[in-house]
ROKE-317174 format. One record per residue: residue number from 1; residue in one letter; y, z, x of N, C-alpha, C in turn. Coordinates in steps of 0.001 Angstrom, whole numbers, padded with zeros to 6 digits, always signed. Layout:
REM residues N
NUM  a  Y  Z  X  Y  Z  X  Y  Z  X
...
REM end
This chain:
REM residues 180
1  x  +059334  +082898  +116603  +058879  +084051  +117344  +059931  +085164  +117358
2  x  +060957  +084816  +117738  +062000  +085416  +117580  +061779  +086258  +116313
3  x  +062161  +085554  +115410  +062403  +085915  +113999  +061706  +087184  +113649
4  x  +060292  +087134  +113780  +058982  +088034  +113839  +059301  +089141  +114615
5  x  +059472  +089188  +115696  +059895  +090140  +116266  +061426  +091333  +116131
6  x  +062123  +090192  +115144  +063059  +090956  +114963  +062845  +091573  +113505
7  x  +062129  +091090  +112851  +061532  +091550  +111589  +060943  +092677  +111786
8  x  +060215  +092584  +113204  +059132  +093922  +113042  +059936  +095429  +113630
9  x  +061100  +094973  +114641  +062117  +096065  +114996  +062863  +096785  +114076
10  x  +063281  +095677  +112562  +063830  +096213  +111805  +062698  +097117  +110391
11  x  +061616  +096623  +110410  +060959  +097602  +109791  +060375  +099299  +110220
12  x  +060069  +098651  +111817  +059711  +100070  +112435  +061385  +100640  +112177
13  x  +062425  +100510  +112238  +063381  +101421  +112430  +063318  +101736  +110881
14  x  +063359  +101207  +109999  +063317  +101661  +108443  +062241  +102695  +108362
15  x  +061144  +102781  +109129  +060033  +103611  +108648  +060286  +104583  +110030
16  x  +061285  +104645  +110855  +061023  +106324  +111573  +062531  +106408  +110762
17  x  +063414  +105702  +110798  +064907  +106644  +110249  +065036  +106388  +109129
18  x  +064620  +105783  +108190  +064847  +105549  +106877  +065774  +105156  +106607
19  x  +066621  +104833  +105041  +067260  +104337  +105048  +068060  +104713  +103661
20  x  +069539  +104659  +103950  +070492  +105416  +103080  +070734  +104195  +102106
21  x  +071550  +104721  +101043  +072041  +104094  +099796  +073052  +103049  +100324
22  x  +073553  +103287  +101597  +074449  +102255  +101600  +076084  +102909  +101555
23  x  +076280  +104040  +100963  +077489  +104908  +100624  +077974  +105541  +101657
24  x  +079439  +105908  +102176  +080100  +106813  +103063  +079594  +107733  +102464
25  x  +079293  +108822  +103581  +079242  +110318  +102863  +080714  +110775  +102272
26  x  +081059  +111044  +101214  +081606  +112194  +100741  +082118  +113442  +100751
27  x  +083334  +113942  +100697  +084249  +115280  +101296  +083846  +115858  +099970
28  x  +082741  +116654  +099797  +082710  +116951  +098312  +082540  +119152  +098577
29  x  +082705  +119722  +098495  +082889  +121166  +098822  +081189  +122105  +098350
30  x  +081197  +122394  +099100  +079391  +122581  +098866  +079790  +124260  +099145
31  x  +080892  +125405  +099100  +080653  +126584  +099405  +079875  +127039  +098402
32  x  +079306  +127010  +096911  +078449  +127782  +096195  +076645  +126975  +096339
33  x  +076359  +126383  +097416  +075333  +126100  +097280  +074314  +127385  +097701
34  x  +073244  +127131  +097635  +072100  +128373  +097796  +071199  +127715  +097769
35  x  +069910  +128584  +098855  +068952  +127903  +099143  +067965  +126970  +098159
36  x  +068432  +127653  +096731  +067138  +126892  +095762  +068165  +125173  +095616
37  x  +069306  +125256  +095531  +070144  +123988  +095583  +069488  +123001  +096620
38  x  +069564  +123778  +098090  +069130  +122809  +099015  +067739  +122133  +099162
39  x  +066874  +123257  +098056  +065195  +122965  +098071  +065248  +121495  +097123
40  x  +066037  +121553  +096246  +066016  +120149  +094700  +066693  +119213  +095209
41  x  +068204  +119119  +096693  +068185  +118261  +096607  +067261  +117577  +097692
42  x  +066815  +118229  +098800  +066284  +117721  +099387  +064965  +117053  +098677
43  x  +064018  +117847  +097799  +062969  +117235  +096750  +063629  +116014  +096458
44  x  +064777  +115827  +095474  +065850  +114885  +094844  +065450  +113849  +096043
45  x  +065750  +113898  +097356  +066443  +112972  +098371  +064788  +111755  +098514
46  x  +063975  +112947  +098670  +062201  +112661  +099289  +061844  +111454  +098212
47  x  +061811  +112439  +097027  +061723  +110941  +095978  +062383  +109942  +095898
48  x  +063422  +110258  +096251  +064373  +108622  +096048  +063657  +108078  +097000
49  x  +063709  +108442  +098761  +062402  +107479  +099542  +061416  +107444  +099193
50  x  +060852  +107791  +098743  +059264  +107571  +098224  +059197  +106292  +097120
51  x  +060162  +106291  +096054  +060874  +105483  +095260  +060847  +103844  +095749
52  x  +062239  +104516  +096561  +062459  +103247  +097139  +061612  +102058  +098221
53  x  +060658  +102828  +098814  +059336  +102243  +100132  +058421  +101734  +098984
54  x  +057941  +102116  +097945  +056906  +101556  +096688  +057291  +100903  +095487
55  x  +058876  +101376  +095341  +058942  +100844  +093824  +058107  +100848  +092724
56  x  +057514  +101679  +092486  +056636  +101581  +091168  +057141  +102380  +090221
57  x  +056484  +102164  +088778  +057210  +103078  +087828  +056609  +104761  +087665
58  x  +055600  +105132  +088581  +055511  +106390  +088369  +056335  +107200  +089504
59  x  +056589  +106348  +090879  +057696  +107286  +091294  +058993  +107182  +091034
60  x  +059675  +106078  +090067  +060331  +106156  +089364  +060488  +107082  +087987
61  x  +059542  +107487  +088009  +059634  +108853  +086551  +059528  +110318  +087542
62  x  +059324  +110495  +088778  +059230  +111382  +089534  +060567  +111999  +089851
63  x  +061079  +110737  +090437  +062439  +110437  +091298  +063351  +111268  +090071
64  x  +063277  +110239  +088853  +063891  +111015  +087367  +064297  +112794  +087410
65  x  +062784  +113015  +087276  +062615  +114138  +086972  +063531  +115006  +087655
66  x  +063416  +114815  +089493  +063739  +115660  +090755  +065316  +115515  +090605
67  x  +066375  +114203  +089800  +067241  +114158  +089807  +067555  +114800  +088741
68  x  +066905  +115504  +087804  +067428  +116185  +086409  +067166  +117831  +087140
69  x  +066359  +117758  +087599  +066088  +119205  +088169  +067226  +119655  +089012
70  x  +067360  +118874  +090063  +068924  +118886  +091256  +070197  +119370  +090571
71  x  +070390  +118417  +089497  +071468  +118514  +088543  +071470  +120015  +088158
72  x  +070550  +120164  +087415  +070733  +121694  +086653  +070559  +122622  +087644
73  x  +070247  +123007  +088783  +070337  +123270  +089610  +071674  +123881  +090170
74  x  +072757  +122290  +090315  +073442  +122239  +090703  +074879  +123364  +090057
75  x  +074336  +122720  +088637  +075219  +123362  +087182  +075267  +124784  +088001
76  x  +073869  +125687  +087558  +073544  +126825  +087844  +074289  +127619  +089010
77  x  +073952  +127083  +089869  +074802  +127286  +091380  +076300  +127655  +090893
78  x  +076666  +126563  +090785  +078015  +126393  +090544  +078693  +127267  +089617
79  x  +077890  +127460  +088293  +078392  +128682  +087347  +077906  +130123  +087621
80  x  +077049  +130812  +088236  +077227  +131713  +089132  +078247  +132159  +090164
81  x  +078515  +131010  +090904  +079423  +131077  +092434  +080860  +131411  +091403
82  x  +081455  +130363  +090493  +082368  +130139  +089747  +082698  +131724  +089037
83  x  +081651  +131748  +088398  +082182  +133432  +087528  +082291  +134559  +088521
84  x  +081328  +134436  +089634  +081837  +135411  +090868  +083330  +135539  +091296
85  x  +083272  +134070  +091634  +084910  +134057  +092076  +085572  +135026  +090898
86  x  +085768  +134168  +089235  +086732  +134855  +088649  +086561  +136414  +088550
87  x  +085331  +136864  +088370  +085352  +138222  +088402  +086178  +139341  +089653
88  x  +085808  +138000  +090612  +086944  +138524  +091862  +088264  +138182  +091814
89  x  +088560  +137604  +091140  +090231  +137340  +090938  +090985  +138510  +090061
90  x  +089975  +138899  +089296  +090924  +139736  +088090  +090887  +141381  +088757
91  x  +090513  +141574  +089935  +090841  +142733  +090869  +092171  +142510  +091157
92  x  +092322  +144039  +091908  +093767  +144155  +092459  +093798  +142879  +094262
93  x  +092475  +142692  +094843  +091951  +142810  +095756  +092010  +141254  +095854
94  x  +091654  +140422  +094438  +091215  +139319  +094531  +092609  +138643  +094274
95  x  +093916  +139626  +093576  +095468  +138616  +093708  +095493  +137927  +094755
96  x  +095289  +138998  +095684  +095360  +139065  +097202  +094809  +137734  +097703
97  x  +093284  +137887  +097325  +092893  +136992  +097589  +093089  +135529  +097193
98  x  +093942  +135471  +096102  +094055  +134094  +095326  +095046  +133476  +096418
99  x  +096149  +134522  +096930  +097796  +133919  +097610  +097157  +133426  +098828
100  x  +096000  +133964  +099349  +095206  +133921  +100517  +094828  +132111  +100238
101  x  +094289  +132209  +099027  +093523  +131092  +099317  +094918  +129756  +098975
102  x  +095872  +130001  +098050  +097020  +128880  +097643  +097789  +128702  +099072
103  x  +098048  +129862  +100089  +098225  +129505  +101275  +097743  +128884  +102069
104  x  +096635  +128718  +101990  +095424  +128085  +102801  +095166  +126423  +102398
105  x  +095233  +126138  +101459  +095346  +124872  +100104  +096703  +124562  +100861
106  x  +098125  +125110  +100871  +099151  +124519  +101013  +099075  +123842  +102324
107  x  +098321  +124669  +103133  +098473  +124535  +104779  +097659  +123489  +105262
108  x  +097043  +123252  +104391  +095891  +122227  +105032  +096435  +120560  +104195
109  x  +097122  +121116  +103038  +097701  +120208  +102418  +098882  +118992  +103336
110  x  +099422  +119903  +104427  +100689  +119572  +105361  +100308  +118716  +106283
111  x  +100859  +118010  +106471  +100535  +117158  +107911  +101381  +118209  +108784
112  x  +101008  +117914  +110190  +102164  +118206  +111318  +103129  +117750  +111682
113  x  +104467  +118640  +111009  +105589  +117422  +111342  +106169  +117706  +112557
114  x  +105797  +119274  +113168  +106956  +119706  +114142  +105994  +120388  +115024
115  x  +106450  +120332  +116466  +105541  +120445  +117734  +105822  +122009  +117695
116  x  +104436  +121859  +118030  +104459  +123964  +117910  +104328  +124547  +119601
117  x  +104226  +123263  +120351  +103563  +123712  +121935  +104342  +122256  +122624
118  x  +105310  +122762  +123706  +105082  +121374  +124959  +105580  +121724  +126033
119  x  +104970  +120767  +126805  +104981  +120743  +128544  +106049  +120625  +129621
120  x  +106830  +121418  +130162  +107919  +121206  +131121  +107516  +120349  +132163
121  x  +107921  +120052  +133366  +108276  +118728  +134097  +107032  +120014  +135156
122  x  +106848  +120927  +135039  +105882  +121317  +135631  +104719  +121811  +135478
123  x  +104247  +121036  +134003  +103425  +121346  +133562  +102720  +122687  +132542
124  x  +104427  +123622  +132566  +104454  +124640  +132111  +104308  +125293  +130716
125  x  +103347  +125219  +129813  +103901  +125336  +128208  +104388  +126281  +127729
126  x  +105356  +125709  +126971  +106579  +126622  +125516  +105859  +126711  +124751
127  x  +105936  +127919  +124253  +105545  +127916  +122999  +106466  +128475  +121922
128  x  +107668  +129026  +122643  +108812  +129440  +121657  +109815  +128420  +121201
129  x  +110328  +128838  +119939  +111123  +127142  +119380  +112445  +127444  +120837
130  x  +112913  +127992  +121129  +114185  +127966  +121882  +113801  +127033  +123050
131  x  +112889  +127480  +124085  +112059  +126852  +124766  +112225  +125662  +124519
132  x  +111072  +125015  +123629  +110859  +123568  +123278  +111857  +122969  +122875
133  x  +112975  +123559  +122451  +114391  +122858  +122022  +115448  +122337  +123326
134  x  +115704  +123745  +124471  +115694  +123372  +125941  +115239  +122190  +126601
135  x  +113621  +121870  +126116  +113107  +121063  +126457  +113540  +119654  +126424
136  x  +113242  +119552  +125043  +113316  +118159  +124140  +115350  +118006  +124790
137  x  +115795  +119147  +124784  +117577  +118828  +125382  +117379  +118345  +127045
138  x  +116807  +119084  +127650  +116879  +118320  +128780  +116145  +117235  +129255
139  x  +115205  +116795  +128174  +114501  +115628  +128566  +115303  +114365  +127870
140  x  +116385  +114596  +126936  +117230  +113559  +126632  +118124  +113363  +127443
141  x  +118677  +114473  +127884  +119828  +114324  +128962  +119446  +113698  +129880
142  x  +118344  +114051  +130338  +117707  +113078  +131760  +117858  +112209  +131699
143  x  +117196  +111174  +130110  +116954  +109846  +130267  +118036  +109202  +129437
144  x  +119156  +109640  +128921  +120328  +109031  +128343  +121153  +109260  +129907
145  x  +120973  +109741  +130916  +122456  +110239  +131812  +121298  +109632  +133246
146  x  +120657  +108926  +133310  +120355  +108708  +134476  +121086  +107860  +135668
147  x  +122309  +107518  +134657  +123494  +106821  +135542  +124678  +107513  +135780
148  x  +124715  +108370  +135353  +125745  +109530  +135611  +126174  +109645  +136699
149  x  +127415  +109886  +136550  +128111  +110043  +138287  +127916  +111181  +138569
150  x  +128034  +112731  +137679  +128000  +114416  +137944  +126935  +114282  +137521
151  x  +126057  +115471  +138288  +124610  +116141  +137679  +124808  +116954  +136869
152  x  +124016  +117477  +136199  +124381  +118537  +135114  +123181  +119036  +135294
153  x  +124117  +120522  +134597  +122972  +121632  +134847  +121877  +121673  +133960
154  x  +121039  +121561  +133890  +119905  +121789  +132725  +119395  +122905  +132777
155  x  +120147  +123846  +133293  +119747  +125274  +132731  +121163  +125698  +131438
156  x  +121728  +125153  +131245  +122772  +125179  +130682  +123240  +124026  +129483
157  x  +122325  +123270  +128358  +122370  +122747  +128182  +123071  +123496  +126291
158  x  +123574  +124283  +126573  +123748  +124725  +125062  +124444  +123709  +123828
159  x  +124612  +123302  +123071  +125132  +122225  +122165  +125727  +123306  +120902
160  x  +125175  +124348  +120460  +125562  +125196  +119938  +127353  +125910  +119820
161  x  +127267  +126108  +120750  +128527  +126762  +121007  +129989  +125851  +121231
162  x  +129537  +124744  +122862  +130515  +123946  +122527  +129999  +122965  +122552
163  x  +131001  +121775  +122533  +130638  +120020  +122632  +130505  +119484  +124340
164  x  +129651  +119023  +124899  +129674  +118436  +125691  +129841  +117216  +125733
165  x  +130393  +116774  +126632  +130139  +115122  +127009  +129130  +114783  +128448
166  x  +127786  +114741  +127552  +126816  +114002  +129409  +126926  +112476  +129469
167  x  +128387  +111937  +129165  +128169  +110693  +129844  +127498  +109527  +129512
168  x  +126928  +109991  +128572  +126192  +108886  +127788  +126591  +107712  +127155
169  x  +126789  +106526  +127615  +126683  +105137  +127207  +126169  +104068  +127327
170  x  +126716  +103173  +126669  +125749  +101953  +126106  +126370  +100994  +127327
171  x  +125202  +100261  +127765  +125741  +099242  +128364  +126499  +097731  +127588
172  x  +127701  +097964  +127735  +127954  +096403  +126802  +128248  +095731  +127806
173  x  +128002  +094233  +127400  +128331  +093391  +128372  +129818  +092650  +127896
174  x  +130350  +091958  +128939  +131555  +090842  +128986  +130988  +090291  +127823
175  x  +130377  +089697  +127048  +129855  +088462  +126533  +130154  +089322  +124853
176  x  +129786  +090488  +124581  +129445  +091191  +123551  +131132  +092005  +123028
177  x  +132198  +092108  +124353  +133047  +092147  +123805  +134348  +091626  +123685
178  x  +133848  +090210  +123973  +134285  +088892  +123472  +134196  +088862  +122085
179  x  +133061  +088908  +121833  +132767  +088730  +120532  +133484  +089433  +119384
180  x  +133372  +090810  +119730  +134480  +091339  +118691  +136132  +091065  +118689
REM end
């Protein structure tokens, strides 16, 4: 009984949502598509379900067809959009535009290595590197010097100019400098 019933949940869900190839979608760049692209593949998509719910060999010569049509389609699209671009590159307008776009390629290329924004002890955000450098200095000092005998100023934390000493050490024990 069971069984039946779970048979029949999984067909009704195949016949309202249908059902994919099985594949992750794909990061594939679709900026030169155009509406006649989206008309073939969606045609393209219909037949493959239609295809796939009957299996027979005439919507298998259908399915064919809608996937040769999509294709050239696709070509088309693509060599239009493509010669646009270059025709826009060989302007004074489109250099421009090329550094535009190799900047854009580089930038997205980058991970984030370095914090561009953070939060003071009051919730306050930096957004200037001096700032966030202040920061990241007095949030070490805090937690390397929390045994410190003098307080120190943390408005004054410059490292630049001279050397400080905040006091910072390691706890060794009796046992550890025995050993050496």
């Amino acid at each position: 009984m069971w069984e039946k019933v779970a048979s029949d949940i999984k067909n009704i869900a195949k016949d309202i949502l249908g059902v994919s190839k099985g594949k992750a979608p794909n990061s594939k760049s679709s900026w030169w598509w155009n509406p006649n692209v989206q008309e073939k593949i969606k045609n393209k998509k219909l037949c493959y379900k239609n295809w796939f719910n009957f299996k027979n060999s005439d919507n298998w010569e259908i399915y064919k067809v809608a996937r040769k049509d999509a294709k050239k389609a696709i070509c088309d699209a693509k060599t239009l959009a493509f010669s646009d671009l270059y025709n826009r590159l060989d302007t004074k307008e489109g250099e421009r535009y090329m550094y535009k776009l190799a900047k854009q390629r580089d930038r997205n290329s980058k991970d984030l290595v370095q914090v561009k924004c953070i939060k003071d002890e009051d919730q306050k955000i930096f957004f200037l590197e001096d700032d966030i450098q202040q920061r990241w200095m007095r949030y070490f000092a805090k937690l390397f010097n929390e045994d410190c005998e003098y307080k120190i100023d943390y408005n004054d934390l410059s490292t630049l100019n001279e050397h400080k000493d905040f006091c910072f050490y390691r706890r060794i024990s009796k046992l550890k400098l025995e050993r050496l």
